[in-house]
C-alpha positions as CSV (number, residue, x, y, z in Angstrom):
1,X,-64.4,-48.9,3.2
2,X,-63.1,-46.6,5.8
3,X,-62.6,-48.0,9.6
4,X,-63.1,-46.1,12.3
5,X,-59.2,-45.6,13.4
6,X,-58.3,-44.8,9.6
7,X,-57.6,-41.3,8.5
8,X,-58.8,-39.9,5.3
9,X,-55.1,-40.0,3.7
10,X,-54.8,-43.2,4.3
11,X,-58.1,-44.3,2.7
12,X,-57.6,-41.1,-0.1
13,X,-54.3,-43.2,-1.0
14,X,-55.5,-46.5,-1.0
15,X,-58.6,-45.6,-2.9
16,X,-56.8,-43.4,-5.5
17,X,-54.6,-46.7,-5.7
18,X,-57.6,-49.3,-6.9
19,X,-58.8,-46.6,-9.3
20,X,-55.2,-46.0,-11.0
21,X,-55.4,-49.8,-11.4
22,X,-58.8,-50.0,-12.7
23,X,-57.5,-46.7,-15.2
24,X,-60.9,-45.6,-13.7
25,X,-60.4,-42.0,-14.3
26,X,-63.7,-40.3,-13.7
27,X,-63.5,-42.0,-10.4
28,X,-60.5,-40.8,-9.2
29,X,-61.7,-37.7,-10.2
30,X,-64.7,-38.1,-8.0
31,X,-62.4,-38.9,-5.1
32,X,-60.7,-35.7,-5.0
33,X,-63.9,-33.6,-5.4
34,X,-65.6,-35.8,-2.5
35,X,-62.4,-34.8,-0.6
36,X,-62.3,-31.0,-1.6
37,X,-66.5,-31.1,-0.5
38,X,-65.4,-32.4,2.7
39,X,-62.6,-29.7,3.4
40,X,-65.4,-27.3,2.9
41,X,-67.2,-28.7,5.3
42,X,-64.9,-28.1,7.7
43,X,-64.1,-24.7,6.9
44,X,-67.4,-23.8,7.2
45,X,-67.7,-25.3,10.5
46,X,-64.3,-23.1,11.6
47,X,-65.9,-19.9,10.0
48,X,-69.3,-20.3,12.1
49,X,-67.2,-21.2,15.2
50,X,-65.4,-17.8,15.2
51,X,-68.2,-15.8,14.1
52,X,-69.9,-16.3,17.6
53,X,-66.5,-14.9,19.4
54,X,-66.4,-11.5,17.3
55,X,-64.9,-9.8,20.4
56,X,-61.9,-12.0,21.4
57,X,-58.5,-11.0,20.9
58,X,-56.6,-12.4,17.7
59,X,-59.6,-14.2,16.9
60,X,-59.4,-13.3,13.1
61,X,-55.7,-14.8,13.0
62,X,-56.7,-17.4,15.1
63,X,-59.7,-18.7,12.5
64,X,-56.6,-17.7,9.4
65,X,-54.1,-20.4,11.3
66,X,-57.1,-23.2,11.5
67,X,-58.6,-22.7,8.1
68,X,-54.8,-22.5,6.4
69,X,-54.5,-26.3,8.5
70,X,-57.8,-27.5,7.0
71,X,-56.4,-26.1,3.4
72,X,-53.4,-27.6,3.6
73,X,-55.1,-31.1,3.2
74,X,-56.1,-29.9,-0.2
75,X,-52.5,-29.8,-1.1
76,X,-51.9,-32.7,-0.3
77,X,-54.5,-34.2,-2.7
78,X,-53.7,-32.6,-5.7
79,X,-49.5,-33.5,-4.7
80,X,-51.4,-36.9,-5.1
81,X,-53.3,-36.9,-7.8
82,X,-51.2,-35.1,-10.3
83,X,-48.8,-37.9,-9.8
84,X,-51.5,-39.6,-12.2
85,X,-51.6,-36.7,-15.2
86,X,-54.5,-38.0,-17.0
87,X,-56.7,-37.6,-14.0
88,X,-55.4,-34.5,-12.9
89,X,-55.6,-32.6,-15.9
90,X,-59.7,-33.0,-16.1
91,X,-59.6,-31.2,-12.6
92,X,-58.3,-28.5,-14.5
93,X,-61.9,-27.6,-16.0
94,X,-63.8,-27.9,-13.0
95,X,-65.3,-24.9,-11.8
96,X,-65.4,-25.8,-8.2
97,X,-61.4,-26.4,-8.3
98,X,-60.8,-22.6,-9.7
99,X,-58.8,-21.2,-7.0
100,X,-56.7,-24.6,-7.1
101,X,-55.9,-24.5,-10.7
102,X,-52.9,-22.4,-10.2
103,X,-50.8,-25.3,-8.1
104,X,-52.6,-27.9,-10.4
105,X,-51.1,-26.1,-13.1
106,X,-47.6,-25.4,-11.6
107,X,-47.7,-29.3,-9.9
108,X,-48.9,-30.8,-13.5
109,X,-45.5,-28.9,-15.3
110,X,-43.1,-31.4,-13.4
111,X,-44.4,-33.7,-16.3
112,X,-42.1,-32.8,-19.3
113,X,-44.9,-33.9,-21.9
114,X,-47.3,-31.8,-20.1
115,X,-45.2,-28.4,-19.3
116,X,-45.5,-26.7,-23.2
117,X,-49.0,-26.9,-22.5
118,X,-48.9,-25.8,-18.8
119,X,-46.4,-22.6,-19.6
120,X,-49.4,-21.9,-22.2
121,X,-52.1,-21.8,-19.5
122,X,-50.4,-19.8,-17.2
123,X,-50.3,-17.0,-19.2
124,X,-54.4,-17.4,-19.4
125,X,-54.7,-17.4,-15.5
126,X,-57.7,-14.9,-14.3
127,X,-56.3,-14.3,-10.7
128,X,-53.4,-12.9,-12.0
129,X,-51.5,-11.8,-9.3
130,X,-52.4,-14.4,-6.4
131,X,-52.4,-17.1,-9.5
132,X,-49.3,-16.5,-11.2
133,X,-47.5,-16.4,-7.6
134,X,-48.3,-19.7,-6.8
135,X,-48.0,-20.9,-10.5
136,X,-44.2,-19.1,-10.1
137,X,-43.6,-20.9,-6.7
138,X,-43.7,-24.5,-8.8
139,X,-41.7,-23.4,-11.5
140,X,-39.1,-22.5,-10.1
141,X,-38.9,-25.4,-8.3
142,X,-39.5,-27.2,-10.9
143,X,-37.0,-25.8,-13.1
144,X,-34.3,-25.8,-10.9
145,X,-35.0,-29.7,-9.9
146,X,-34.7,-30.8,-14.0
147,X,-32.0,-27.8,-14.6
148,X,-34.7,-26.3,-17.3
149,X,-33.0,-22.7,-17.8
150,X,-36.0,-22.1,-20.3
151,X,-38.8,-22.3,-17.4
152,X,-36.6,-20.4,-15.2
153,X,-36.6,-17.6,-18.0
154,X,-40.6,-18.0,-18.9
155,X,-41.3,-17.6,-15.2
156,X,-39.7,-14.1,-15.1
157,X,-41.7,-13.6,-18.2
158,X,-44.9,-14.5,-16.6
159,X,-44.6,-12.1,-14.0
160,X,-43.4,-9.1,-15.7
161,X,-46.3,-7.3,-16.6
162,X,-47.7,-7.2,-13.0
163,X,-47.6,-4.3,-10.2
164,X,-45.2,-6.1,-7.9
165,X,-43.0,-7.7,-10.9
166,X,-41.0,-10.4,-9.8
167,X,-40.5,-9.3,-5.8
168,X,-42.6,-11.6,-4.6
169,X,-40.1,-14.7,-5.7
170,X,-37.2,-13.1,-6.1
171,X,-35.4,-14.8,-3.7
172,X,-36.2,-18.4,-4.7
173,X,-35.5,-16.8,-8.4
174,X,-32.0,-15.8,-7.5
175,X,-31.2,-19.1,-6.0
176,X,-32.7,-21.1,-9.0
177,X,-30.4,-18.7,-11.2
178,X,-27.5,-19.2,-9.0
179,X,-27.7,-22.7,-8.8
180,X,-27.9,-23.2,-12.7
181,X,-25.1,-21.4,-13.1
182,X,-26.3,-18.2,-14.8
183,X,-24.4,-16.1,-12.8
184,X,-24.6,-13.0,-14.3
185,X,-28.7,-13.1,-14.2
186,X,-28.6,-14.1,-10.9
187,X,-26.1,-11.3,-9.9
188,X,-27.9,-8.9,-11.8
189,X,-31.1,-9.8,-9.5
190,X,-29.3,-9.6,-6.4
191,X,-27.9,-6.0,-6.7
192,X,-31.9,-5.1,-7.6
193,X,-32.6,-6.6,-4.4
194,X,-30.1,-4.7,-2.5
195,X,-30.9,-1.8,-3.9
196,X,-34.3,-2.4,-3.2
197,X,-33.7,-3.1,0.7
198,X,-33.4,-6.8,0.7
199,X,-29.7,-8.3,0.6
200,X,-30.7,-11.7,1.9
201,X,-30.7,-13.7,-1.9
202,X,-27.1,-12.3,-2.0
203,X,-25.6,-13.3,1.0
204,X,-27.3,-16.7,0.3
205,X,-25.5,-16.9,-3.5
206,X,-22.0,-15.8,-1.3
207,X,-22.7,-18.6,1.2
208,X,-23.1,-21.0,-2.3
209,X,-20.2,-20.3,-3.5
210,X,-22.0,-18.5,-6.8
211,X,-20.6,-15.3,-6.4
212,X,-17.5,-15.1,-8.9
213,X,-16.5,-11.2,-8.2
214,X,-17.7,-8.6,-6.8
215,X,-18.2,-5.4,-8.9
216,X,-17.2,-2.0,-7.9
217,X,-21.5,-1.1,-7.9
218,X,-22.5,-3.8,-5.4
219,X,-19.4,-2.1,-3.1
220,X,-21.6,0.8,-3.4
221,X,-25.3,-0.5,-2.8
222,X,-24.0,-2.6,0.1
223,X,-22.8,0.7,1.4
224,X,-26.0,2.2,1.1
225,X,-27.8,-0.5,2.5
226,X,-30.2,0.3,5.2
227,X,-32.3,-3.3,5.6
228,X,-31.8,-5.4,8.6
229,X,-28.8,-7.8,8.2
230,X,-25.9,-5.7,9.6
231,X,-22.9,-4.4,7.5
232,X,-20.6,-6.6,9.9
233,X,-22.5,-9.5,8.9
234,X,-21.9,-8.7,5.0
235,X,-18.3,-8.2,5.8
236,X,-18.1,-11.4,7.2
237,X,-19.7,-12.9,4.6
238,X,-17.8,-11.4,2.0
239,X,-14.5,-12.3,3.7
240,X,-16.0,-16.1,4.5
241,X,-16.7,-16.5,0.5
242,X,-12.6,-15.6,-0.3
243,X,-13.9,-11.8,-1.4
244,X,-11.3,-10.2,1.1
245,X,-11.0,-7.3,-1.4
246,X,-14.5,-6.6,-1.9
247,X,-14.9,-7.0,2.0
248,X,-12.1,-4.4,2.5
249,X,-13.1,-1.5,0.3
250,X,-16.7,-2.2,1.9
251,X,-15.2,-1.9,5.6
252,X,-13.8,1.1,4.3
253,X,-16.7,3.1,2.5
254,X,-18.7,2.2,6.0
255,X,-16.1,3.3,8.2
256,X,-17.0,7.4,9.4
257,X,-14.8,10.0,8.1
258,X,-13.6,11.3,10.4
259,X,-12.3,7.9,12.1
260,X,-10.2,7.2,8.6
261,X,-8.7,10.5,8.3
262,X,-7.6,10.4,12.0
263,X,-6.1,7.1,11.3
264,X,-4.6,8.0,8.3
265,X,-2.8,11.1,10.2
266,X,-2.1,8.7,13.0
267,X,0.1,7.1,10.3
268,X,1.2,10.2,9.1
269,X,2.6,11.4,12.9
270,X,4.3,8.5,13.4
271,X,6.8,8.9,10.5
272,X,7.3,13.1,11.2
273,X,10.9,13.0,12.9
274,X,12.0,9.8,10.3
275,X,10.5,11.2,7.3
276,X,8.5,14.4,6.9
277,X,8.2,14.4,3.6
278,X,6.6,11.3,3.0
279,X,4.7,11.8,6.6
280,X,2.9,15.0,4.9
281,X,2.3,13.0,1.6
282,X,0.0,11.1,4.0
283,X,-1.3,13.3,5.3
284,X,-2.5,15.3,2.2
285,X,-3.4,12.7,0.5
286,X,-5.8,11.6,3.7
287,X,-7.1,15.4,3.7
288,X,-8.0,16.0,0.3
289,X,-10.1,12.4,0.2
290,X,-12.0,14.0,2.7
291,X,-12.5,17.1,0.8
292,X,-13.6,15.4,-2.4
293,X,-15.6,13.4,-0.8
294,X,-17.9,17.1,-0.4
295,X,-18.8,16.3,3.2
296,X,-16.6,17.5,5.8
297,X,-16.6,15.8,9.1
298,X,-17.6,17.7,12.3
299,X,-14.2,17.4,13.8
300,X,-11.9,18.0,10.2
301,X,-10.3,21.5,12.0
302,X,-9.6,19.8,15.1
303,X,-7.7,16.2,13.6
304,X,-5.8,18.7,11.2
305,X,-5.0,21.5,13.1
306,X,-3.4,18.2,15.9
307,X,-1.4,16.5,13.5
308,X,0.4,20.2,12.3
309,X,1.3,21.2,15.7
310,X,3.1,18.4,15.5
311,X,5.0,18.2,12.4
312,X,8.9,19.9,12.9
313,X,9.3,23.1,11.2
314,X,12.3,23.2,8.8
315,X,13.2,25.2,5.1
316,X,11.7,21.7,3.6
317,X,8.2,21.5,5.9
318,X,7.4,25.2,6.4
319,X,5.6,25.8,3.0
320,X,3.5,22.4,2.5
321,X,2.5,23.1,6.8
322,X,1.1,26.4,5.6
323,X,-1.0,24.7,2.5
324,X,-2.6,22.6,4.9
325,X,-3.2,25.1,7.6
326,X,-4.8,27.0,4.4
327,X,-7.6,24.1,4.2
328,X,-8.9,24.4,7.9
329,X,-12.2,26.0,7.9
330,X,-12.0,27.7,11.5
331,X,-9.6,30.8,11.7
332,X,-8.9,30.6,15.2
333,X,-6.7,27.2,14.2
334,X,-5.5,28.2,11.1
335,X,-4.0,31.4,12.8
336,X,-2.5,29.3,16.0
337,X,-0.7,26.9,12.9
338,X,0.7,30.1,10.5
339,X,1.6,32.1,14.2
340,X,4.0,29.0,14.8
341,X,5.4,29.1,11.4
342,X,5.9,32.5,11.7
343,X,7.4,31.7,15.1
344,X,9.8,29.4,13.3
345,X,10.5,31.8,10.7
346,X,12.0,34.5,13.0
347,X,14.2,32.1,15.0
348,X,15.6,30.5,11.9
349,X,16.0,34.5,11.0
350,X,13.7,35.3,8.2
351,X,11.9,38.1,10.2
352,X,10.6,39.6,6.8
353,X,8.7,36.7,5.7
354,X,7.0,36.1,9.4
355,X,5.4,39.9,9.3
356,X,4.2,39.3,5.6
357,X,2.5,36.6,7.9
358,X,1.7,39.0,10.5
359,X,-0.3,40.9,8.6
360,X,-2.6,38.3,7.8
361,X,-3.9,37.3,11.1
362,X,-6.0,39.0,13.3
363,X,-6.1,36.7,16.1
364,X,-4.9,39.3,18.9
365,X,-3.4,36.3,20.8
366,X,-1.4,34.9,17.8
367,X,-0.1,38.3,16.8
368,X,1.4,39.0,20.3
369,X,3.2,35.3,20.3
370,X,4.6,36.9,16.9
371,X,5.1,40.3,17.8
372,X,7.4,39.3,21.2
373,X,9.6,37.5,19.4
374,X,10.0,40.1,16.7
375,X,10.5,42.4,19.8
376,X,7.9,44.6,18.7
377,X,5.3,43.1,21.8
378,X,4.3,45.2,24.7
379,X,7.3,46.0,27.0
């Protein structure tokens, strides 16, 4: 009997009790169905409720958030009853239980002498997409709770052949896969992920300590990534796990262009008057990555163009300034660059090789700076 201040868990429980001790099966059976007529009831009542307000706003996820309230009771009773198998797996027939045999089926697998026979319906499930989702859901749970690498490997299975594959769980998938130590599955996963716009199951495998390296490819999808978690965040991440390499070379394929090659030639300028040689090293090096790299920053001329007005012009600097100046795009700075090396040239008193320059250029400006010193400029 039910009193008046009781709810129905509480009499649900202690009726489901007396018929487990009676091994009264059929009417435990009967109590779940009298509970599941009683949640439609209810639902019912919400549906009619929010059919007479057709007009006010949100009112269809209003009636969604009070049905999915009502539903969640349901759960509740079958997480009850399938802690008695015997009963439970009678439910499975019932025809007014059909959209409910998919957690029955997933709940009912957490009993080792029932799961063979579980994993087998599964595969039969009508709903197929809807069904196996939620059939998924407990398996993976399931499997990583008793550390059943077999279930974890059927569940991918079960889901293969549908539109959406195994998105839908993915990320509880990686986890499971992660925490049972098959890191190279659960890896292989993640970079999908990534590569599909979703890098959250690998940040949470970093922050778990199940990420062993990182490979060159996941460098490369991170650095393509255009989901929401920011690339600082990754880097952070990355760092935070002990991957301080990995975190570097991704700080450096995000960081623009034309902000590396200016640092590198930064670098470069600071060792000119100590030691040119190595200071244009740099700087070639720092050029040509840019060049490979087949896209040329806005502002290449202008970075170049600075650092070679600035290197000092001697027998040892004058032919590796001119292969540079050869790589700027704009002829303007390329002439101002060879006009001072020409410049140089007719100081140091090789007045033959600065008109073979000469007669290159056809920047009027540069030719005069060439010409006066020659002495061949206007008088």
């Amino acid at each position: 009997m039910r009193t008046p201040n009781e709810s129905w868990e509480v009499v649900f429980k202690r009726e489901l009790a007396v018929a487990r001790g009676a091994d009264d099966i059929e009417g435990a059976q009967r109590l779940v169905m009298r509970q599941w007529w009683r949640i439609v009831g209810e639902l019912d009542r919400i549906d009619r409720r929010w059919v007479n307000a057709p007009h006010q706003a949100r009112a269809e996820e209003a009636r969604q958030f009070e049905r999915s309230l009502v539903r969640q009771d349901m759960r509740r009773i079958i997480e009850r009853i399938v802690q008695w198998p015997a009963a439970a797996l009678g439910l499975l027939e019932h025809r007014d239980l059909k959209q409910w045999r998919p957690l029955l089926i997933g709940r009912l697998a957490a009993h080792p002498q029932h799961r063979r026979a579980m994993i087998e319906r599964a595969f039969k499930v009508r709903k197929v997409r809807r069904g196996r989702f939620e059939i998924a859901q407990e398996f993976i749970a399931i499997a990583r709770a008793d550390r059943d690498l077999g279930l974890l490997e059927t569940t991918e299975l079960l889901l293969q052949d549908l539109p959406d594959g195994i998105a839908p769980v993915l990320d509880a998938l990686i986890a499971a896969y992660g925490a049972l130590g098959v890191a190279d599955r659960a890896m292989a996963l993640a970079l999908e992920a990534i590569l599909a716009g979703h890098a959250q199951p690998f940040i949470e495998l970093l922050q778990a300590g199940h990420v062993v390296s990182v490979p060159p490819e996941f460098i490369d999808a991170l650095a393509g990534y255009k989901g929401h978690i920011e690339h600082v965040l990754m880097i952070a991440e990355l760092r935070q796990a002990g991957h301080t390499a990995a975190a570097a070379q991704l700080a450096e394929r995000l960081t623009d262009p034309i902000d590396r090659l200016r640092s590198e030639l930064d670098r470069a300028a600071r060792l000119l008057h100590t030691d040119s040689p190595d200071a244009l090293d740099i700087a070639d090096v720092a050029v040509h990555l840019v060049l490979d790299s087949g896209r040329l920053p806005p502002r290449f001329d202008h970075e170049l163009c600075g650092f070679l007005r600035l290197v000092p012009l001697t027998s040892m600097t004058v032919e590796r300034v001119l292969d540079l100046a050869g790589l700027i795009i704009a002829r303007p700075m390329r002439e101002e660059i060879a006009a001072n090396v020409a410049c140089s040239l007719v100081l140091a008193g090789d007045a033959g090789r600065a008109r073979r320059l000469l007669a290159s250029m056809v920047n009027e400006t540069q030719r005069r700076r060439v010409l006066t010193l020659l002495g061949d400029g206007p008088s």
